[in-house]
N, CA, C and O atoms as a CHARMM CRD file, in Angstrom:
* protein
*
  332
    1    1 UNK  N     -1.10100   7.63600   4.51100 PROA 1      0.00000
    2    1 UNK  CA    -0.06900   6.63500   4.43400 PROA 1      0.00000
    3    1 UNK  C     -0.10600   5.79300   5.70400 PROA 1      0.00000
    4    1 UNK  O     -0.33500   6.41800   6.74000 PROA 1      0.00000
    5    2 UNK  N      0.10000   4.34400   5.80500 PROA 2      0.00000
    6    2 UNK  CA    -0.15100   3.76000   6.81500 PROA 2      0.00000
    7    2 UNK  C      1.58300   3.15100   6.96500 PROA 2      0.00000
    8    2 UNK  O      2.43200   2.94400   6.09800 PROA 2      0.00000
    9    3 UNK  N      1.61300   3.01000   8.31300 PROA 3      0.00000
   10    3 UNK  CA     2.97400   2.75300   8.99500 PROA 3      0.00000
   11    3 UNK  C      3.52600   1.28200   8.53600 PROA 3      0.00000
   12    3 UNK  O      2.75500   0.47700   8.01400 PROA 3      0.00000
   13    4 UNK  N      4.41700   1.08500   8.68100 PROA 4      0.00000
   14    4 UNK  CA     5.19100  -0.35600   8.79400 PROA 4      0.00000
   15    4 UNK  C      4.81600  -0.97800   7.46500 PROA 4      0.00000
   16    4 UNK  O      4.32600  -2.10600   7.41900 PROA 4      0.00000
   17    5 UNK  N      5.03000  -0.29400   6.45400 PROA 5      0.00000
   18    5 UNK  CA     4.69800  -0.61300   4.86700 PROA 5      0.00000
   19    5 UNK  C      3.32500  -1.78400   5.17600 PROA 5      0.00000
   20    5 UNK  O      3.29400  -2.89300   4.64300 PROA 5      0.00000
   21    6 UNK  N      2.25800  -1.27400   6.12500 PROA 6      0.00000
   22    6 UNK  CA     1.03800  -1.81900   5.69300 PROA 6      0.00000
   23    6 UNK  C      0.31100  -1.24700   4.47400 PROA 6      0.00000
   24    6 UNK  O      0.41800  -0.08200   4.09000 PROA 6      0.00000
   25    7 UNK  N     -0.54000  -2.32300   3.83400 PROA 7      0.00000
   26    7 UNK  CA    -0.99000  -1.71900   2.48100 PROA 7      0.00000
   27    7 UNK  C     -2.34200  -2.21300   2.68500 PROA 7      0.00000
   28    7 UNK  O     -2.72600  -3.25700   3.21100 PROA 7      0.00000
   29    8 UNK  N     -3.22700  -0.88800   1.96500 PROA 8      0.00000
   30    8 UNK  CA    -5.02200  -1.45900   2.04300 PROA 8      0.00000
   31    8 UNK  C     -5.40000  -1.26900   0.30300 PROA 8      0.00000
   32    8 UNK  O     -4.82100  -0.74300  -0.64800 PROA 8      0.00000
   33    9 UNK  N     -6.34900  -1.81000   0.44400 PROA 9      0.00000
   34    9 UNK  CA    -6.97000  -2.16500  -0.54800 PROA 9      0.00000
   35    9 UNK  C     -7.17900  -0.61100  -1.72900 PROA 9      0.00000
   36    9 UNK  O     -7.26500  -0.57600  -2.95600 PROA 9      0.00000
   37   10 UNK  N     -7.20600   0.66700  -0.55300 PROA 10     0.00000
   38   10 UNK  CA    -7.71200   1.89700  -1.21300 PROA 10     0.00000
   39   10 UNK  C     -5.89900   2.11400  -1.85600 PROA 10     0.00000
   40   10 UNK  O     -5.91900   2.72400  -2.92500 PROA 10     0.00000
   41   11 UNK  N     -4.97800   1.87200  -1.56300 PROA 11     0.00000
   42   11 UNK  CA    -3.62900   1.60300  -2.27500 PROA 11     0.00000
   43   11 UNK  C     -3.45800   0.85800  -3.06100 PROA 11     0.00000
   44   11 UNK  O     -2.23100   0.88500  -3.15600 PROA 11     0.00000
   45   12 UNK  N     -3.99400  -0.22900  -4.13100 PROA 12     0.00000
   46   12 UNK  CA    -3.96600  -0.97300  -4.90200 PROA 12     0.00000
   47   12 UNK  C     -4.41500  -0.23900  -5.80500 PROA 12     0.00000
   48   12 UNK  O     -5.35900   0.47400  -5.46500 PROA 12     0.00000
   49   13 UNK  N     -3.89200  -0.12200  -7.37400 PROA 13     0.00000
   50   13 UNK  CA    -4.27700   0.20400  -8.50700 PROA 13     0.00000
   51   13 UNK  C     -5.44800  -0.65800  -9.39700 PROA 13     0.00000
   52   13 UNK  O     -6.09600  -0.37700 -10.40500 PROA 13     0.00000
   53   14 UNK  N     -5.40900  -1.42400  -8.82500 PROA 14     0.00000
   54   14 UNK  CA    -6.79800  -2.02100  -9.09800 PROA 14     0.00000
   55   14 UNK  C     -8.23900  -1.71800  -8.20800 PROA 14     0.00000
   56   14 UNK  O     -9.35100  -2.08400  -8.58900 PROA 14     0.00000
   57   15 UNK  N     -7.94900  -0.92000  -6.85900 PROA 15     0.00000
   58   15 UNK  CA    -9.10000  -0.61400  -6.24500 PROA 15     0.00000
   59   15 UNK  C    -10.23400   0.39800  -7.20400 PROA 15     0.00000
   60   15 UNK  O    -10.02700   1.50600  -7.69800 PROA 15     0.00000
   61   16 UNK  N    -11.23900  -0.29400  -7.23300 PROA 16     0.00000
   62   16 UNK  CA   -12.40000   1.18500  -7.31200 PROA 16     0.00000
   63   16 UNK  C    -13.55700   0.84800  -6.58600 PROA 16     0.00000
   64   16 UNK  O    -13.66100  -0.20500  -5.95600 PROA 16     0.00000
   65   17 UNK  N    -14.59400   1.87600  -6.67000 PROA 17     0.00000
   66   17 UNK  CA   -15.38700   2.17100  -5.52700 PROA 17     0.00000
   67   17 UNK  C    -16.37700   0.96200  -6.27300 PROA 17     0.00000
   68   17 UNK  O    -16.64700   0.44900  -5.18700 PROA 17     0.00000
   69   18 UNK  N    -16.94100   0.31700  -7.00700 PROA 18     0.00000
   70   18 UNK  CA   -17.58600  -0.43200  -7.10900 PROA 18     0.00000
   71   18 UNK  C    -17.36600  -1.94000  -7.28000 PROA 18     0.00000
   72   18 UNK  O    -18.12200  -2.75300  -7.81200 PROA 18     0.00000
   73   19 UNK  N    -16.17200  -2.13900  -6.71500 PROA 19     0.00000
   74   19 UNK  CA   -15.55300  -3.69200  -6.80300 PROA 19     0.00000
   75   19 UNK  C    -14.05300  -3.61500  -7.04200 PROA 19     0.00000
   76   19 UNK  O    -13.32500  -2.72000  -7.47100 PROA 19     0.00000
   77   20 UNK  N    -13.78000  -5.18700  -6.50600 PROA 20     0.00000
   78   20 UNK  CA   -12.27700  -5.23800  -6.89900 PROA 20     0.00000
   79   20 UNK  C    -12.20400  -6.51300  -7.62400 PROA 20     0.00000
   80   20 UNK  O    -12.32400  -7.44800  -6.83200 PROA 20     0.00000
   81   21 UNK  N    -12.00900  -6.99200  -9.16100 PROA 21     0.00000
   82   21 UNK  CA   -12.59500  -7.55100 -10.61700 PROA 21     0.00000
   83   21 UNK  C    -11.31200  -8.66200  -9.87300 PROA 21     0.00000
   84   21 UNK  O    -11.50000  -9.85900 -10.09100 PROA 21     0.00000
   85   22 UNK  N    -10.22200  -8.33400  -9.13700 PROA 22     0.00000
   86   22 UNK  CA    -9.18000  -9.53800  -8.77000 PROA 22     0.00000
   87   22 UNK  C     -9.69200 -10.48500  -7.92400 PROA 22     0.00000
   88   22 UNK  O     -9.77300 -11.69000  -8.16400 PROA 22     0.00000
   89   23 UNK  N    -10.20700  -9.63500  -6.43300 PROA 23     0.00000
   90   23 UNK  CA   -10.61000 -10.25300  -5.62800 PROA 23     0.00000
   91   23 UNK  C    -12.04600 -11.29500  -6.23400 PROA 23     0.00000
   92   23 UNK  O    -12.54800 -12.31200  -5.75600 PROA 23     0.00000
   93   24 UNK  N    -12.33300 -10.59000  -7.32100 PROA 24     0.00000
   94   24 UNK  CA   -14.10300 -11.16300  -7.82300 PROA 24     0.00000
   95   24 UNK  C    -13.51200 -12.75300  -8.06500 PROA 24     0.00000
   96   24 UNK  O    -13.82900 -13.80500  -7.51100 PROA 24     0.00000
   97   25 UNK  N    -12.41300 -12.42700  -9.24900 PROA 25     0.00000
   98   25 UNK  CA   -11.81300 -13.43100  -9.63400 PROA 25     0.00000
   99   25 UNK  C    -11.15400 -14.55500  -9.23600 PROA 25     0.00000
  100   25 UNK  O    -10.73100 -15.43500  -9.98500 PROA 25     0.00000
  101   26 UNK  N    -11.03600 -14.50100  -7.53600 PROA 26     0.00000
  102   26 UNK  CA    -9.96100 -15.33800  -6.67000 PROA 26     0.00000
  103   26 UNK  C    -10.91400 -16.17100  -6.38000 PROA 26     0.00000
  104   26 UNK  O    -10.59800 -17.35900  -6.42800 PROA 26     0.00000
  105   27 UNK  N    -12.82800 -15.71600  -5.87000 PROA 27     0.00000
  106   27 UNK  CA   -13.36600 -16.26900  -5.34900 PROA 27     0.00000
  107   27 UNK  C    -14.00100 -17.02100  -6.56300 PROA 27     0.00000
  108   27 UNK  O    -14.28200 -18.20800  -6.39400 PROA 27     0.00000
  109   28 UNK  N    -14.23000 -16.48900  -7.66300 PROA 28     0.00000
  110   28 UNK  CA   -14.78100 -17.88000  -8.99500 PROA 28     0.00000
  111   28 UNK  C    -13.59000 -18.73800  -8.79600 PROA 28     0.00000
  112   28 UNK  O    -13.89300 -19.81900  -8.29000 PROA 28     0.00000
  113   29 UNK  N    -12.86200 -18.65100  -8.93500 PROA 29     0.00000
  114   29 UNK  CA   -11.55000 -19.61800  -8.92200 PROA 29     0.00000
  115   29 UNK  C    -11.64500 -20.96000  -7.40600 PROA 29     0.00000
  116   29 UNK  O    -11.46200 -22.17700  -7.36500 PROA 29     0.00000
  117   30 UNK  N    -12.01700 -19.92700  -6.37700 PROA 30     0.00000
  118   30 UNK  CA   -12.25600 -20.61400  -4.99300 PROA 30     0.00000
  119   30 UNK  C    -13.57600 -21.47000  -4.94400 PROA 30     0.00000
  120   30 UNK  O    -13.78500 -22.16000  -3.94600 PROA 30     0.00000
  121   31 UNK  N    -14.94000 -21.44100  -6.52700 PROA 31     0.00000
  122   31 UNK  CA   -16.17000 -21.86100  -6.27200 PROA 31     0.00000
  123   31 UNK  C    -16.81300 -20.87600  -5.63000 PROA 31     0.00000
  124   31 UNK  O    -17.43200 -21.30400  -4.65500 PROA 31     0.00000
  125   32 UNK  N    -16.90800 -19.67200  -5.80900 PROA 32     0.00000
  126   32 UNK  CA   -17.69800 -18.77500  -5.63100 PROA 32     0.00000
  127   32 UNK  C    -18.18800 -17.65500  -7.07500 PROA 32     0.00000
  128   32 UNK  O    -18.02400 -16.43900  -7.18400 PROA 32     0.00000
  129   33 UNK  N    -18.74400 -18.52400  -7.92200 PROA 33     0.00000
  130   33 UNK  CA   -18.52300 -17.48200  -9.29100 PROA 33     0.00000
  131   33 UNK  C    -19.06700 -16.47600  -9.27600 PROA 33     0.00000
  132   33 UNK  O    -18.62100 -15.57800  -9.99000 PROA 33     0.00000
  133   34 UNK  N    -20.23800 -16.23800  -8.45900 PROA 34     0.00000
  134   34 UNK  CA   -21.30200 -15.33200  -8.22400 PROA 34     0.00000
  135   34 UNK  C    -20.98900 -14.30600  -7.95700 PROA 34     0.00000
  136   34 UNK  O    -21.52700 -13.28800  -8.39300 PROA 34     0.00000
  137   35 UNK  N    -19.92900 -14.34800  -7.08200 PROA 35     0.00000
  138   35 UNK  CA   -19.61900 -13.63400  -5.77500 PROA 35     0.00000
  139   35 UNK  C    -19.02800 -12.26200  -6.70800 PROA 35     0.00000
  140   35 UNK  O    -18.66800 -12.16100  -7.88100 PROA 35     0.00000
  141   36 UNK  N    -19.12300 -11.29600  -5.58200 PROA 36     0.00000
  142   36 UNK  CA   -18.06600  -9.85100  -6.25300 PROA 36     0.00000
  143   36 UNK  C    -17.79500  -9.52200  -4.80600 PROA 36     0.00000
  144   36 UNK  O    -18.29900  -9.85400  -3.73300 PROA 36     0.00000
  145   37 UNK  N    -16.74000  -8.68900  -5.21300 PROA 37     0.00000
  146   37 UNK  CA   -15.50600  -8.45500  -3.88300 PROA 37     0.00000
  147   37 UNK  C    -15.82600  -6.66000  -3.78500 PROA 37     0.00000
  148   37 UNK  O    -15.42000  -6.05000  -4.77400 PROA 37     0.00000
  149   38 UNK  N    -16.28300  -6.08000  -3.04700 PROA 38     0.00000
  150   38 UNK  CA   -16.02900  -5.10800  -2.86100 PROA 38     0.00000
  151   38 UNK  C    -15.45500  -4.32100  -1.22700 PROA 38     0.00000
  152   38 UNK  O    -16.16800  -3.73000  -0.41700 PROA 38     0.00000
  153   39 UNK  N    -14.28200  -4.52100  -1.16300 PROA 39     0.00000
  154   39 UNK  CA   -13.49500  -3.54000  -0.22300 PROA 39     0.00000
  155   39 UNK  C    -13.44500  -2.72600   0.04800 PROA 39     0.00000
  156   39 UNK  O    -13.12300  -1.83200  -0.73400 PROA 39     0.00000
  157   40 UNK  N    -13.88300  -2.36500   2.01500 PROA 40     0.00000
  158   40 UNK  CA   -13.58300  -0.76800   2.20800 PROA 40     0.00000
  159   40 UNK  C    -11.98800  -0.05900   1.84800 PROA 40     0.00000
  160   40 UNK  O    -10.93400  -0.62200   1.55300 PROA 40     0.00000
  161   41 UNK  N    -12.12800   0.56400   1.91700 PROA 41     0.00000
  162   41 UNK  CA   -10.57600   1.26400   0.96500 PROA 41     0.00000
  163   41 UNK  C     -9.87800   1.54800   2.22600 PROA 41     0.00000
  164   41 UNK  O     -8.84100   2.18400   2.03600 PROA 41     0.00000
  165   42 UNK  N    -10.08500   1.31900   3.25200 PROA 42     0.00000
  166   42 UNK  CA    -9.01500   0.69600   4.39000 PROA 42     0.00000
  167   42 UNK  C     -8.87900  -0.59100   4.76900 PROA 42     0.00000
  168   42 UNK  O     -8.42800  -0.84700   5.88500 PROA 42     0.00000
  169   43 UNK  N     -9.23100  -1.52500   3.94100 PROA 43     0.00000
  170   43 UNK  CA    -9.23200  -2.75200   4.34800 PROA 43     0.00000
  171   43 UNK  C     -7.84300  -3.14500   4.16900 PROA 43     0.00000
  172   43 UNK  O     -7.08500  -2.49700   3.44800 PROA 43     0.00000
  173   44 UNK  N     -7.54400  -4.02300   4.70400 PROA 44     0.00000
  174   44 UNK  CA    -5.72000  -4.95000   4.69500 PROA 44     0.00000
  175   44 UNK  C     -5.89600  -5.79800   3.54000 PROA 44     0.00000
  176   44 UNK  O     -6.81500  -6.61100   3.44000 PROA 44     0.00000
  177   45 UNK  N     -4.75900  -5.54400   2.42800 PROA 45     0.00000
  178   45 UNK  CA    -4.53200  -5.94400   1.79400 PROA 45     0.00000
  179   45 UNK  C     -3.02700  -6.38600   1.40200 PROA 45     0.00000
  180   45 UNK  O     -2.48100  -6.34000   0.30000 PROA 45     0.00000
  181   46 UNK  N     -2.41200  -6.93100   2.93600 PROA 46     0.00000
  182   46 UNK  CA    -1.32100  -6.81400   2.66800 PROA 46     0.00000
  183   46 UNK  C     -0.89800  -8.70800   1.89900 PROA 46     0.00000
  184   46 UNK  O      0.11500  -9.07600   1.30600 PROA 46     0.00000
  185   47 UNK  N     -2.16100  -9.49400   2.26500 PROA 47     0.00000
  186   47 UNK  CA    -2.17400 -10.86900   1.51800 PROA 47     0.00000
  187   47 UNK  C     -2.11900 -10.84400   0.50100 PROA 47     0.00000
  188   47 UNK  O     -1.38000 -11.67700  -0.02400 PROA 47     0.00000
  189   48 UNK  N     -2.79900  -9.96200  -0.29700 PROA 48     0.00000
  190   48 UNK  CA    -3.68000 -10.13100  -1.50900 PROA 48     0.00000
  191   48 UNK  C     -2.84700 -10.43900  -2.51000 PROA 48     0.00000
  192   48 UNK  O     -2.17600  -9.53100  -3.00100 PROA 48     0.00000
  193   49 UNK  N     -2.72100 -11.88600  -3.04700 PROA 49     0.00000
  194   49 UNK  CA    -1.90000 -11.42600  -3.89400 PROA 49     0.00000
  195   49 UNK  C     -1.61900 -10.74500  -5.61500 PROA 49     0.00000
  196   49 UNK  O     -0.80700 -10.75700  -6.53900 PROA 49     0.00000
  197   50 UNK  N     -2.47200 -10.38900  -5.34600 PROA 50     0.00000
  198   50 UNK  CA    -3.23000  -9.16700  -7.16100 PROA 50     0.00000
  199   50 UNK  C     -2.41600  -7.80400  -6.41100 PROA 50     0.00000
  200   50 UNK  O     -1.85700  -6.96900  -7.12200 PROA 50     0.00000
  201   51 UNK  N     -2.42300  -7.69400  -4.95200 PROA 51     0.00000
  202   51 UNK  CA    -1.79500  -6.15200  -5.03900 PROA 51     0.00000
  203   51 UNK  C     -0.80100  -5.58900  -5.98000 PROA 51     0.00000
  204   51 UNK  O      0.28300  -6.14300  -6.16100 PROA 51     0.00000
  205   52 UNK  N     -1.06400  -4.76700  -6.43300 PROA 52     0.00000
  206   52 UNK  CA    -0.60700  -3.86300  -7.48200 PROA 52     0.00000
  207   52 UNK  C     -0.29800  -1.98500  -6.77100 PROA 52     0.00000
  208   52 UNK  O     -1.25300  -1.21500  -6.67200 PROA 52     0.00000
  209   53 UNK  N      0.88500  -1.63500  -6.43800 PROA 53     0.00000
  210   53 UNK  CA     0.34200   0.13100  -5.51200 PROA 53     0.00000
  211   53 UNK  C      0.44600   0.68600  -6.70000 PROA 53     0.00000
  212   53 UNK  O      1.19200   0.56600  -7.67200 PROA 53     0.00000
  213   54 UNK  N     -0.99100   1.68300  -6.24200 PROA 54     0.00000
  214   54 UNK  CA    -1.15000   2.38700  -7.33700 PROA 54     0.00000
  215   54 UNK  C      0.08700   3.66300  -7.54700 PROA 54     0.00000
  216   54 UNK  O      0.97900   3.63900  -6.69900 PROA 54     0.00000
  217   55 UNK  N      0.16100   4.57500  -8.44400 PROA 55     0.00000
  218   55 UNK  CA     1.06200   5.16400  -8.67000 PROA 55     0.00000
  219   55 UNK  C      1.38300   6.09300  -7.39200 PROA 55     0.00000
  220   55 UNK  O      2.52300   6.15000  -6.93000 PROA 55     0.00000
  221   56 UNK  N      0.00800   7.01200  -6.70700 PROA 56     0.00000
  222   56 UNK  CA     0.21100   7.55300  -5.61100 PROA 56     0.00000
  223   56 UNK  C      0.61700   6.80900  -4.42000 PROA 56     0.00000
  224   56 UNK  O      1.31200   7.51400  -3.68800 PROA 56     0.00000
  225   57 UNK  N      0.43500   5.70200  -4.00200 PROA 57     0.00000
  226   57 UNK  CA     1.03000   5.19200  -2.94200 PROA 57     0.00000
  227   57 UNK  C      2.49700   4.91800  -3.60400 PROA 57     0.00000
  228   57 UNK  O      3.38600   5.38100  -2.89000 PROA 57     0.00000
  229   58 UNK  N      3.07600   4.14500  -5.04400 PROA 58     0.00000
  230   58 UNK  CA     4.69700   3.85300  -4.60300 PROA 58     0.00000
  231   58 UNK  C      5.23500   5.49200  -4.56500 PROA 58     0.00000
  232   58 UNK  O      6.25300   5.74700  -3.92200 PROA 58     0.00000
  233   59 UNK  N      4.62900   6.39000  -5.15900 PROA 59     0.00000
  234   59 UNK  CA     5.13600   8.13700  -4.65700 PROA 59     0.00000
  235   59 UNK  C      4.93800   8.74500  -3.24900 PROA 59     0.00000
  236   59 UNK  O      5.39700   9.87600  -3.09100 PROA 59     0.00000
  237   60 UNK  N      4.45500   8.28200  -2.43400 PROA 60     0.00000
  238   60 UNK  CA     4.05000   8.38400  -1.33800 PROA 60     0.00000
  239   60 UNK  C      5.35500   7.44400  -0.15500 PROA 60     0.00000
  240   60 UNK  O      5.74000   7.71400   0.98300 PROA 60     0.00000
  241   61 UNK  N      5.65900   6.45200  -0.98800 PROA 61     0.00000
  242   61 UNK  CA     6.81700   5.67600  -0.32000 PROA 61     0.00000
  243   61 UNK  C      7.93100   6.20300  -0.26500 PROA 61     0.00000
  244   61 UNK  O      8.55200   6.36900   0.78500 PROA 61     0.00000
  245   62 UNK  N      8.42000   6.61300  -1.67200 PROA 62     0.00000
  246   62 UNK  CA     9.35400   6.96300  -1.88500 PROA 62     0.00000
  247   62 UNK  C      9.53500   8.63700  -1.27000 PROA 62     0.00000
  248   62 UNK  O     10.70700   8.69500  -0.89700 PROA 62     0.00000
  249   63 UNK  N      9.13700   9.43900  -1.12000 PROA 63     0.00000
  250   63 UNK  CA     8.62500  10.62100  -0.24600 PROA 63     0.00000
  251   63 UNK  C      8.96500  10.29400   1.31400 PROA 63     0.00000
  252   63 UNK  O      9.60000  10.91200   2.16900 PROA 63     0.00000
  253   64 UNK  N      8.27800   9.07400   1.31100 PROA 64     0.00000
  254   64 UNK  CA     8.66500   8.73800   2.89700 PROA 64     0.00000
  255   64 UNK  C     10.15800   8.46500   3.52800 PROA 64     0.00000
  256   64 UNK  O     10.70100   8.81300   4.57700 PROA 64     0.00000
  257   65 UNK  N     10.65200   7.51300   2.16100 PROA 65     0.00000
  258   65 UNK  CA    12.42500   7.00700   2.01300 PROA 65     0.00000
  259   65 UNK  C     13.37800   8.21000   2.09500 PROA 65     0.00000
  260   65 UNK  O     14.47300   8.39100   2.62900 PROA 65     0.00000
  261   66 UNK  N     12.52900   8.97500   1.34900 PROA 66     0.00000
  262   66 UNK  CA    13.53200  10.25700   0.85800 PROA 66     0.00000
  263   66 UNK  C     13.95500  10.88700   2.23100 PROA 66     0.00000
  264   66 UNK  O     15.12300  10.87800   2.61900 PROA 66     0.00000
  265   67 UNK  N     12.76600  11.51200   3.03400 PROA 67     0.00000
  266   67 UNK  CA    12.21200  12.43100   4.22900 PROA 67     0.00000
  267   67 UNK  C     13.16200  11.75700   5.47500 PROA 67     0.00000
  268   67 UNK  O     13.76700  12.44400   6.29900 PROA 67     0.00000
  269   68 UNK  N     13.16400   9.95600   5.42900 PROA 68     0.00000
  270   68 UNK  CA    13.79400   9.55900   6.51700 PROA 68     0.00000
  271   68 UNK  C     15.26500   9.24900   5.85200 PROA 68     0.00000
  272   68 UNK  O     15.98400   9.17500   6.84900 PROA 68     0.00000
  273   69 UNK  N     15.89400   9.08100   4.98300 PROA 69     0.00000
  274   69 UNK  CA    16.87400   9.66300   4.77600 PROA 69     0.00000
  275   69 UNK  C     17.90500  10.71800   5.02100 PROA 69     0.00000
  276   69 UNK  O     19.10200  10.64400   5.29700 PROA 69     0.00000
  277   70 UNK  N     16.88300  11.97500   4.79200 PROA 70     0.00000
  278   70 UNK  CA    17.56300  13.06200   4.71900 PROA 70     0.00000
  279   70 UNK  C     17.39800  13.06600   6.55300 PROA 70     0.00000
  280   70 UNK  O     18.35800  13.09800   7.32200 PROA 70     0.00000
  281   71 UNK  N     15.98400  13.02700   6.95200 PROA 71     0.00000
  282   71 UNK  CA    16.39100  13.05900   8.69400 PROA 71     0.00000
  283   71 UNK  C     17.45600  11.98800   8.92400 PROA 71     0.00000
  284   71 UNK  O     18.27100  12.60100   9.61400 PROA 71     0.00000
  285   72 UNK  N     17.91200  10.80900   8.76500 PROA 72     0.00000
  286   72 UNK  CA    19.22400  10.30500   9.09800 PROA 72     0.00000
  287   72 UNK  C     20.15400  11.21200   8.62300 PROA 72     0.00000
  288   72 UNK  O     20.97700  11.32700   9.53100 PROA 72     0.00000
  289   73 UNK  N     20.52600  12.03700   7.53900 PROA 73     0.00000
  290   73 UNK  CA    21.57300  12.57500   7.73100 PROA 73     0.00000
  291   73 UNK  C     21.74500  13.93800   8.37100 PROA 73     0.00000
  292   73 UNK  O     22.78800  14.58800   8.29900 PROA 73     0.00000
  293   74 UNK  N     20.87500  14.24400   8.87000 PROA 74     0.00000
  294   74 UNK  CA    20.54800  15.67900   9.35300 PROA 74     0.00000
  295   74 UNK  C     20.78000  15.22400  11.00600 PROA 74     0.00000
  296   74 UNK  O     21.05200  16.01400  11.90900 PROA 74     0.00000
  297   75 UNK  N     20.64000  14.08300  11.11500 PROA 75     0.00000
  298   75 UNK  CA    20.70600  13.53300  12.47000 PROA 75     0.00000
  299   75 UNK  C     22.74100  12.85400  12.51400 PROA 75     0.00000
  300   75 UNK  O     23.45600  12.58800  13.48000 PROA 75     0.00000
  301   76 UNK  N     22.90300  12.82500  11.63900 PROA 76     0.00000
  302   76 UNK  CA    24.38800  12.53600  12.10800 PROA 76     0.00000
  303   76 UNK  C     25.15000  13.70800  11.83700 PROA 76     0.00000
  304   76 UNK  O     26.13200  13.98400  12.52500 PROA 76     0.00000
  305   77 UNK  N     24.63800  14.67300  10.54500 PROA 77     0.00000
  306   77 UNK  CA    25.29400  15.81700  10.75900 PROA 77     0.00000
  307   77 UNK  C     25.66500  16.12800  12.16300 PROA 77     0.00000
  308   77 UNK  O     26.83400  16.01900  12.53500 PROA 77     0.00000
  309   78 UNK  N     24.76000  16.49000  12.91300 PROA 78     0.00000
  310   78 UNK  CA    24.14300  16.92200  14.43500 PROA 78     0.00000
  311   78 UNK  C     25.38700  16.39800  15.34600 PROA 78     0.00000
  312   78 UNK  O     26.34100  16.82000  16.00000 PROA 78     0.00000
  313   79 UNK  N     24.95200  15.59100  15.08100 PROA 79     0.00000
  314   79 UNK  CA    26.31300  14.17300  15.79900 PROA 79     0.00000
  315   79 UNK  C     27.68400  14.62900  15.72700 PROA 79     0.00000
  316   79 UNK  O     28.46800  14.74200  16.66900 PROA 79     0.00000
  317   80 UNK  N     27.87700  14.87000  14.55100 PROA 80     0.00000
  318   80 UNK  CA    28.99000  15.29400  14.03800 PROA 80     0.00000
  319   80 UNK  C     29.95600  16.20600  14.67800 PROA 80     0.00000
  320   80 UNK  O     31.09300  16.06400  15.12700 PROA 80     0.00000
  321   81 UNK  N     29.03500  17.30200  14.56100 PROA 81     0.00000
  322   81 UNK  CA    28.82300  18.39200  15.41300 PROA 81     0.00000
  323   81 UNK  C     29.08900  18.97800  16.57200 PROA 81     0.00000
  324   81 UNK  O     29.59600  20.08000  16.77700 PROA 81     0.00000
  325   82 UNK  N     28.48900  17.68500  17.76900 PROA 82     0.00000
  326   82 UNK  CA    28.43400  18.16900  18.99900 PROA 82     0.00000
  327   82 UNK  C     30.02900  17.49500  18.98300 PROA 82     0.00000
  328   82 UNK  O     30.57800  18.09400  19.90800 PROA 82     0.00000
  329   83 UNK  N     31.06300  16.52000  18.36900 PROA 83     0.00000
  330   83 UNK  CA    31.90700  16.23100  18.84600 PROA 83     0.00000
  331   83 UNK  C     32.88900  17.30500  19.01100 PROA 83     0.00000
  332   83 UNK  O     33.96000  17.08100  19.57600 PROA 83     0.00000
């Protein structure tokens, strides 16, 4: 999971290991018809706009929401506490 809701390309539900058919598609569109897009699966994809998170990354978010949640309330419990 990468920090500060950065997102890479290996997090897109459209990533696979032999191309990305969106990115292929941005560059025919740009005059590059030829072209195919293939991304290391850490690449930044926080432009892109085809990103799609695949099912494990928005579960991976929400895991994260949950975790700092519950540490905020485990942290004011605390608070609570010492008064």
């Amino acid at each position: 999971m990468h920090k500060n809701g950065d997102v890479r390309c290996g997090d897109c539900e459209h990533y696979l290991d032999e191309g990305c058919e969106q990115a292929a598609e941005a560059l025919a569109l740009d005059g590059w018809p030829r072209m195919s897009a293939c991304p290391d699966d850490d690449a930044d994809a926080s432009r892109c706009p085809e990103f799609s998170a695949s099912g494990g990354y928005a579960l991976a978010l929400d895991e994260e929401a949950d975790a700092a949640l519950a540490h905020a309330r485990v942290s004011a419990l605390k608070r609570y506490q010492s008064w």
